[in-house]
N, C-alpha and C positions, 0 to 999 in steps of 0.2 A: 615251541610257542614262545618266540624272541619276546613276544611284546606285552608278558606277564612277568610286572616288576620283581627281582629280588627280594626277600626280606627284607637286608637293612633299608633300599631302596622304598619298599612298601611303609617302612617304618616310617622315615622322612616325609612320607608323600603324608599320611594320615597324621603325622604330629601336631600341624596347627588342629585339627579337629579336636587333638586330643586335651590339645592346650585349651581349645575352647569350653571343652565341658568341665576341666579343671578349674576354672575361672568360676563355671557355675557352682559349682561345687563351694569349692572357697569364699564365695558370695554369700550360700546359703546357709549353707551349715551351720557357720556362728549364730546365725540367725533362728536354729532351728525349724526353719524350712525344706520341704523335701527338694531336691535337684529334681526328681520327676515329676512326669505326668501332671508341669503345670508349664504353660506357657509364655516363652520371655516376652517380657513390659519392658517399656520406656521407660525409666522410674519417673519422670517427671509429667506425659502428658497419656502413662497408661495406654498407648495404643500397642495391640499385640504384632511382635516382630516377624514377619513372612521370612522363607526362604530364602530370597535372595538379600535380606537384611542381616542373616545370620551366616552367609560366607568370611570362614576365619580371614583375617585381615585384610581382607579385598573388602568386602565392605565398606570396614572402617575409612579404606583409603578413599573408594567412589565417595562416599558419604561425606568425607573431606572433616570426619570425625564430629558428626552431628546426626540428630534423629530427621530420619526424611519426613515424619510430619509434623513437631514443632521446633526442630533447628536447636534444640537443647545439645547441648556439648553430650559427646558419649566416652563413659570414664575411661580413660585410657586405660586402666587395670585390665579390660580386657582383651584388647591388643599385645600389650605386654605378657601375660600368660601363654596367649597364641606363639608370639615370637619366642618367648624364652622355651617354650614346648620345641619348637622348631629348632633351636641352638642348642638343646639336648639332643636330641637323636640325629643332627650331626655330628656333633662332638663325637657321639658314643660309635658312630661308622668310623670316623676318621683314626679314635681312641683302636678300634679294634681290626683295621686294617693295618694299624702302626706293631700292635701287640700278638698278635696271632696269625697262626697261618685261615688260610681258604675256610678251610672245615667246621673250624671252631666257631665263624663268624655268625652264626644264625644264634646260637646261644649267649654269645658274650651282648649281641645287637639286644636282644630279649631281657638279661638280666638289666644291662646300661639303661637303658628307656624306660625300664620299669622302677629303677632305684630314683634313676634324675626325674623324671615323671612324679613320683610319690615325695621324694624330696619339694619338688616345686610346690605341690599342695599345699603341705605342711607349714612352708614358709609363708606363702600367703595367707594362710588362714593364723597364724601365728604375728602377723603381721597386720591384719584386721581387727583380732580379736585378743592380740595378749595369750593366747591360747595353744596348746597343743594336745588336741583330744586323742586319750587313751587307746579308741576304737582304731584310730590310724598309726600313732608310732608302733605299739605290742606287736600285730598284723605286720607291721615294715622290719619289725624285730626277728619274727618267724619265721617272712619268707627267706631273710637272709640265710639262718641259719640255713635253711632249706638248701637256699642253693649250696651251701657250704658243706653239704652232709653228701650232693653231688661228688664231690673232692676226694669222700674216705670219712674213714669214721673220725680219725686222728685230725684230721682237720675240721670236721666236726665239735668235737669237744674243743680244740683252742679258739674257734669262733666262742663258742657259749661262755666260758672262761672269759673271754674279753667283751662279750656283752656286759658280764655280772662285773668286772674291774671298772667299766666305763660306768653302770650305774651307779655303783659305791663310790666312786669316785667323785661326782660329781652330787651326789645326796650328801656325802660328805660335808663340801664345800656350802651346800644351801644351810645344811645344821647349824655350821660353825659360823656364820655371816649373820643366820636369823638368832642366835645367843649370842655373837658379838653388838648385833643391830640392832637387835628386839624388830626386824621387819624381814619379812621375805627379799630375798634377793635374786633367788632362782627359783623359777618353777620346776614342782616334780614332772612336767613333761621333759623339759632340758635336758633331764639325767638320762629319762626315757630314750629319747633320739639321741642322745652318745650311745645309750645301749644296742640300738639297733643300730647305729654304724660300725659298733664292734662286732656286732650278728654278721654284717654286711662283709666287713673291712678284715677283721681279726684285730691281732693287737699290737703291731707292729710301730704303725704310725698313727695310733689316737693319741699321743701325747701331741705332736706334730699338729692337727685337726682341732685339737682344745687348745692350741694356744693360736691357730691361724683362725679356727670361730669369734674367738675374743678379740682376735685384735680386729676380722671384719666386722663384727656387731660394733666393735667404737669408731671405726670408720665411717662407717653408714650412721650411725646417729650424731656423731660431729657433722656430716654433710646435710643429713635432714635437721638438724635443727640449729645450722651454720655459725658452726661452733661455740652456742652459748650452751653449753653442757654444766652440770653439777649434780650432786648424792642425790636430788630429788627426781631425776631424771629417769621415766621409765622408758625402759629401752628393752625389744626382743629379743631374745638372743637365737629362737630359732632360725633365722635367714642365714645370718653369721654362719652358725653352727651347721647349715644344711648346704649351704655355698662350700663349705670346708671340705663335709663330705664325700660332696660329690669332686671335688679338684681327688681327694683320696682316690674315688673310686677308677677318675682317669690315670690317674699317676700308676694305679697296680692295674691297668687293662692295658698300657701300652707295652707293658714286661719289664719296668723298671724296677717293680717289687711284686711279687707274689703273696700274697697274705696265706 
């Protein structure tokens, strides 16, 4: 049955979908709105989106990125979710056709898609809202470990070890900032999402990851806010931090490093 795609290939094909419900997702949630069982609006003229309005990025392109009944701009946020969905699970074919043989490829396809998948969330929703809710990094913290208990026991425990290094690590750094500051300067989700790319990563190259977050998080907000930057300046760090990640995750999927 030639003409029943592959996994990684099934992956790819399904990723703008997946991108798109992510977007929902990330829309809502800060918002405290359920993703289900409510139907997408126009946010400007309320009319409910059919079918063929809801084709990941083909839409947007017919549409020429406007609503087909009041011509209101449509946010590019979600086109960009779609496509960056679609730039992960290539990556992660390309990542695991470079790093592994034949066999291995269904599993390494499964973990990649679902880490860069969950990463991209995270970001946007962090990026909306200042936010990194508990309910999504802990759960991104676990399955790592999970896969990592795949490995052996032994590789087991040095994943959790470098979960717990990454969190203290970087709670650390929020303690001593808010008694040097007297103000927050990281949030406890920050630490969170180091911990679970230690879950994810092990511990090899999070020093490596915390300093390439930080220097993306100041890249990106020198660009979005073109370069008038200063201490009063809030800025995410989880995009940075999750962009990081995931470069980790490709660097040890190709066999350059094994965590």
């Amino acid at each position: 049955m030639d003409f029943i795609p592959s996994l990684p290939t099934g992956l790819v094909l399904i990723s703008p979908v997946i991108g798109s419900f992510l977007g929902v997702l990330a829309w809502r949630l800060p918002e405290g709105r359920s993703p289900f069982f409510t139907r997408s609006r126009c946010p400007v003229c309320e009319g409910v989106l059919g079918a063929r309005e809801l084709i990941p990025l083909l839409s947007y392109a017919v549409q020429r990125g406007k609503c087909r009944r009041c011509q209101a701009p449509i946010d590019p946020f979600h086109p960009a979710m779609e496509a960056a969905a679609l730039g992960i699970a290539g990556a992660c074919d390309v990542a695991a056709h470079m790093g592994i043989a034949a066999p291995g490829l269904p599993r390494l396809m499964i973990e990649g898609c679902l880490f860069g998948w969950w990463l991209l969330l995270l970001a946007a929703i962090d990026l909306r809202s200042f936010t990194l809710p508990d309910y999504l990094t802990i759960p991104l913290m676990g399955t790592g470990l999970a896969f990592a208990s795949l490995n052996g026991k032994t590789n087991f425990h040095i994943h959790c070890l470098a979960a717990l290094i990454a969190w203290l690590a970087l709670e650390g750094v929020a303690t001593l900032y808010r008694r040097f500051r007297g103000r927050d300067g990281l949030g406890g989700g920050d630490a969170k999402l180091l911990a679970a790319g230690g879950g994810w990563l092990g511990p090899l190259i999070l020093p490596e990851i915390l300093f390439s977050g930080a220097l993306l998080t100041l890249i990106g907000a020198w660009i979005l806010q073109r370069g008038r930057l200063d201490g009063n300046t809030r800025v995410p760090f989880g995009p940075g931090l999750a962009l990081a990640l995931w470069g980790g995750w490709l660097f040890q999927a190709t066999g350059s490093l094994h965590g």
